[in-house]
C-alpha positions as CSV (number, residue, x, y, z in Angstrom):
1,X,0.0,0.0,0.0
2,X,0.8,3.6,-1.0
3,X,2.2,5.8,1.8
4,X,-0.4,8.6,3.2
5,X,0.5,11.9,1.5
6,X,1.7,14.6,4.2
7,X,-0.8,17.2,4.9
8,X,1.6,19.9,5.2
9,X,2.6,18.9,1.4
10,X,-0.9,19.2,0.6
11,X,-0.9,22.7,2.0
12,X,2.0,23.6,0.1
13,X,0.8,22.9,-2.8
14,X,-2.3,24.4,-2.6
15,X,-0.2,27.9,-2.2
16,X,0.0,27.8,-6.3
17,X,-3.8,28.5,-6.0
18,X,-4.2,32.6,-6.1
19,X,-7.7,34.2,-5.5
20,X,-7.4,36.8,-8.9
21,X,-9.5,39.5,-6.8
22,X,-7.2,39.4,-3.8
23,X,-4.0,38.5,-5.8
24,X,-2.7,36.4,-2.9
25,X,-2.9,32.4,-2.7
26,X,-5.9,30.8,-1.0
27,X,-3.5,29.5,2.1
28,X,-2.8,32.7,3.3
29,X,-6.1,33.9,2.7
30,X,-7.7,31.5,5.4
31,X,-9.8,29.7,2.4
32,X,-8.3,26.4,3.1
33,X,-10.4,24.7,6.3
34,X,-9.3,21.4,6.4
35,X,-7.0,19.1,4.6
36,X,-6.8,15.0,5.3
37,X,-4.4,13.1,3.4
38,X,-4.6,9.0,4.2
39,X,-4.0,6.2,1.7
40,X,-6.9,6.5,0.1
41,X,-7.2,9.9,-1.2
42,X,-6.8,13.8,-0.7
43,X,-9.8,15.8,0.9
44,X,-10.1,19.5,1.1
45,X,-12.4,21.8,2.9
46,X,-12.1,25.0,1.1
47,X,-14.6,28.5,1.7
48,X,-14.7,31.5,-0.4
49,X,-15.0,35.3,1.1
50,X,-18.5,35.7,0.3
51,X,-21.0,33.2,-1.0
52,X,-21.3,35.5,-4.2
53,X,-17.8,35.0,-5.2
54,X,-17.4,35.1,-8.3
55,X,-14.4,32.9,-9.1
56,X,-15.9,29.9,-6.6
57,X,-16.2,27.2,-8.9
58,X,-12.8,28.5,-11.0
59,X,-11.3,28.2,-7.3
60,X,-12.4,24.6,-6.7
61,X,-11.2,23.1,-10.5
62,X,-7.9,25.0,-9.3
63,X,-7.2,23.4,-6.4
64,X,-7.7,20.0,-7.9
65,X,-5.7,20.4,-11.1
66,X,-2.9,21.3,-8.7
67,X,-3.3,18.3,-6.7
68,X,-3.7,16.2,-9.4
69,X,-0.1,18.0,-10.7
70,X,1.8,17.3,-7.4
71,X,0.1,14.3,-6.0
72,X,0.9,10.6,-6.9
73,X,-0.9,9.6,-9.8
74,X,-4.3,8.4,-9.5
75,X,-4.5,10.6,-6.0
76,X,-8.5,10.3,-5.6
77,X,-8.7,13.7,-4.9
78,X,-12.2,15.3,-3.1
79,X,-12.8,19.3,-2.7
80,X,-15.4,20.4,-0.4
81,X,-16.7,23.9,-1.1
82,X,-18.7,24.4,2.8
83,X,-19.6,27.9,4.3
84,X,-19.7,27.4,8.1
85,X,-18.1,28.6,9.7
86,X,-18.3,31.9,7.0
87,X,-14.9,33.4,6.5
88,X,-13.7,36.0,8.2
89,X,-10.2,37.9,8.1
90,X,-9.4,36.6,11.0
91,X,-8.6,33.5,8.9
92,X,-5.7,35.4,7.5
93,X,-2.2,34.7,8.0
94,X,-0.1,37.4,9.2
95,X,1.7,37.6,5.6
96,X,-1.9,38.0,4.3
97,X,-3.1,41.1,6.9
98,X,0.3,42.8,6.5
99,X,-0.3,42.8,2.4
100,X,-4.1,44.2,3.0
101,X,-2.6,46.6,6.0
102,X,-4.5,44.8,8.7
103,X,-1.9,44.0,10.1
104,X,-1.8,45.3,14.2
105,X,0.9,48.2,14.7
């Protein structure tokens, strides 16, 4: 059997994945809920800013054509699209509220 892909890996890879309205990758942004790598596949929990956003569904093929790049071959690979909790900037990494100046001074 195939070793479990790391999760941090996953997470790395998924920083190739830029929102075009923020111009930042969806990591940073706090978009990225969950990640569980195991022998059997790749899922991702993944939220967008606002339930009107209007890159969603570019977002999500995205994220899986990048997996699909960086994972072992025939990854099964699941994205989950879920809005609770709804985002909020509080998500953010630090990088992320420094580039928007929301950064604490």
């Amino acid at each position: 059997m195939a070793e479990p892909v790391d999760e941090d890996a996953v997470r790395e890879a998924l920083r190739a994945v830029q929102d075009p309205e923020a111009g930042m990758n969806i990591v940073d942004l706090g978009l990225i809920y969950g990640v569980t790598a195991a022998q059997d596949g790749v899922a991702v929990q993944m939220t967008m800013t606002s339930a009107a956003c209007p890159v969603a569904e570019m977002l999500v093929d995205e994220v899986r054509e990048v997996l699909r790049r960086t994972l072992p071959a025939g990854t099964p690979v699941d994205v989950e699209l879920v809005w609770d909790p709804p985002w909020t900037p509080e998500r953010m990494s630090g990088l992320a509220r420094e580039h928007f100046g929301w950064a604490p001074r």
